[in-house]
N, C-alpha and C positions, 0 to 999 in steps of 0.2 A: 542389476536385478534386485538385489535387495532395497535400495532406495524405492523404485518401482513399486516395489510389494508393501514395500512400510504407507507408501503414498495409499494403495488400496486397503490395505485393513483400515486407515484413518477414514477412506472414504466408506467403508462399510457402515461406521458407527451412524450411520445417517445416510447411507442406499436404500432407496425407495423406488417402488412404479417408477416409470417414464424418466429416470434418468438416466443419463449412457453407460451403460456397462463395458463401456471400452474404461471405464473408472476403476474399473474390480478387476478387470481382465489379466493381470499380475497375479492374481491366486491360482487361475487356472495354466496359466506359463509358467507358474513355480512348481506345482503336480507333474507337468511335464520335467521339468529339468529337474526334479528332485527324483525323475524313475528309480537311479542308481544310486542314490545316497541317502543310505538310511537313517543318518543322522542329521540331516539337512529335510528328510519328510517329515521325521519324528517334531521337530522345532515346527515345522508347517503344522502338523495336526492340532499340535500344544496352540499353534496362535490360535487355529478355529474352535476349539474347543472354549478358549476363553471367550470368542466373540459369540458363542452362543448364552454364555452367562450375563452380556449387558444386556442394555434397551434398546437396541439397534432396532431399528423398523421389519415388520413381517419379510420383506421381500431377501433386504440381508441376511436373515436367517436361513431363511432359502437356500440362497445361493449357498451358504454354509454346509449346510445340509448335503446340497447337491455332491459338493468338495471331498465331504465327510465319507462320500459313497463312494468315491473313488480309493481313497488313499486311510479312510477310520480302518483303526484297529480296536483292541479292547476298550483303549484309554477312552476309546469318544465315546463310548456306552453310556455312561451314567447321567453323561450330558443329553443327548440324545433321547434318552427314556425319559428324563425328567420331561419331556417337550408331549410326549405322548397321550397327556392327556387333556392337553392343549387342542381347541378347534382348529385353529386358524394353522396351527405345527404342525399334529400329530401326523398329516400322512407324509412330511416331508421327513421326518423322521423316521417313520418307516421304512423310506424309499433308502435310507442309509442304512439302517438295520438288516433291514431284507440281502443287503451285499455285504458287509462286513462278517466275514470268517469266523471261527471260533464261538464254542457256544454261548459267549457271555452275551452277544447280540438276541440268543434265540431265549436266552432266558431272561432275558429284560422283555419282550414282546408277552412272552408267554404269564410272567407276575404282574403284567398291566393289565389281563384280562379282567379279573374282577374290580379293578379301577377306574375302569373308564367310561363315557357313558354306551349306549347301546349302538350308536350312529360309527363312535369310534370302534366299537369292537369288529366291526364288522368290516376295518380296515384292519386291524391287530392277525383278526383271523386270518385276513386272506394272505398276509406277510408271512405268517406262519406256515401257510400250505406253500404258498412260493421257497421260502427258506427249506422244504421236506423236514420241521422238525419235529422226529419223532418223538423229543422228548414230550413235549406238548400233550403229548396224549395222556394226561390224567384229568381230572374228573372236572376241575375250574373250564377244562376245554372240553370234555368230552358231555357237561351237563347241556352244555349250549345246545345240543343236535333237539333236545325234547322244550327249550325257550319258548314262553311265550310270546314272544316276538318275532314272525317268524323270518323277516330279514337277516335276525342274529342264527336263526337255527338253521336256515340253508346257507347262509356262510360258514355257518358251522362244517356241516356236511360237507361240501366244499373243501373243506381246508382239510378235513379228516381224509376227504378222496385224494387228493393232490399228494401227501404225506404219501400214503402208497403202499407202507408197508405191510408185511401182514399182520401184526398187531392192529395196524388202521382196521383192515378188512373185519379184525372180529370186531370193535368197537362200533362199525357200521353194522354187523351182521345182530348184534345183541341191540343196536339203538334202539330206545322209544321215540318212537317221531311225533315232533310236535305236527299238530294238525296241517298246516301248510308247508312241509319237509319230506312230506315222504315220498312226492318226485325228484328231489335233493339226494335224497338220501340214496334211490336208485341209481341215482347219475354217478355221484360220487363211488357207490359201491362198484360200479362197470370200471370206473376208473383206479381204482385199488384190482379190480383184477386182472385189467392191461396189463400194472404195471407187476403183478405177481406173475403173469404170464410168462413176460418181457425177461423175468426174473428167472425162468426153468419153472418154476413153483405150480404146475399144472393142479397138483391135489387140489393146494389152496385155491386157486383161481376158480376151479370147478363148483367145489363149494360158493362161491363167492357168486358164480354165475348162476346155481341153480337157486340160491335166495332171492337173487332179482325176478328169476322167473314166477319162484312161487308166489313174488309179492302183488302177481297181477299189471304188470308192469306196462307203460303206453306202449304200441305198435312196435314203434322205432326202438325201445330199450328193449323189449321183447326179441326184435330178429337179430340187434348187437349180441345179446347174451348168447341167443342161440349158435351164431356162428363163433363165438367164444367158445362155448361147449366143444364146439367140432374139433377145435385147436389143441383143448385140451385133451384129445385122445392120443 
């Protein structure tokens, strides 16, 4: 196994499109066979971490990446965020972030916010609502709901409804909605009062559901809320 695998990281340094990834396929058989040995993953993580720091081609990183999403712990953070603001990386990066445990993951997504450009943010965000982190909710994430852009401010919404909390719920409930957010920003709010629901938390939900109401809301958010209300009696 280990010749195997040394054979694959060599062939990383230059994995690209349309070559066989039966060539790489040793990184993904050593994730398996390293389930039980923590010291034998620890050494796997350490190799892919380094191979995100060459010039190994887009696709290798990739696959890195992908690796990194199985078996990253903190140590792949730093590697990982540095790719974030990267086009052609950032959502692969992401996509390991979004699963790696511990908050050092959720706080690398959330100090890229104001780094990145607007296209990426709007993958940042949504990593954020998938991760539920509630840290997230201060003001670098919570100004986005009122963005001029309004891509960035209903992913914003979005990510603040998915989070769920009832902290989310009042940041939805006090939002200024930018001009194209404020069907976002209902949606989202029905979705912080699922999950408050879901939660016992009927006061808050109620509340949660009579702001959508009052905000003149389309049909369908309209008879959601409504039969919310009922639940929370």
């Amino acid at each position: 196994m280990n010749e195997q695998l040394d054979k694959a990281f060599d062939a990383l340094k230059t994995y690209d499109w349309g070559m066989d990834p039966n060539s790489i396929k040793a990184v993904d058989d050593a994730i398996v066979a390293t389930h039980t040995d923590a010291a034998a993953r620890k050494e796997l993580e350490a190799r892919l971490i380094a191979a995100l720091a060459t010039e190994a081609p887009r696709a290798a990183k990739d696959a890195v990446c992908r690796a990194l999403k199985t078996i990253g712990t903190a140590a792949a953070v730093p590697a990982l965020a540095a790719l974030l603001a990267d086009d052609k990386l950032s959502h692969m990066a992401r996509y390991a972030l979004e699963r790696i445990p511990g908050p050092e993951a959720g706080q690398a997504l959330r100090e890229s916010l104001p780094k990145v450009a607007a296209k990426l943010k709007i993958g940042v965000l949504s990593s954020l609502g998938a991760r539920g982190e509630a840290t997230a909710l201060t003001a670098p994430m919570t100004a986005l709901l009122a963005d001029g852009d309004a891509a960035v401010a209903v992913a914003a919404a979005h990510a603040v409804g998915d989070i769920g909390s009832l902290e989310a719920a009042k940041v939805l409930l006090t939002a200024k909605a930018a001009a194209g957010s404020k069907a976002a920003i209902a949606d989202a709010s029905m979705n912080c009062a699922e999950h408050l629901l879901a939660a016992g938390n009927k006061g808050a939900a109620k509340i949660t559901y009579d702001k959508v109401l009052a905000g003149a809301p389309s049909k369908l958010i309209k008879d959601a809320a409504t039969r919310g209300l009922t639940a929370c009696k």
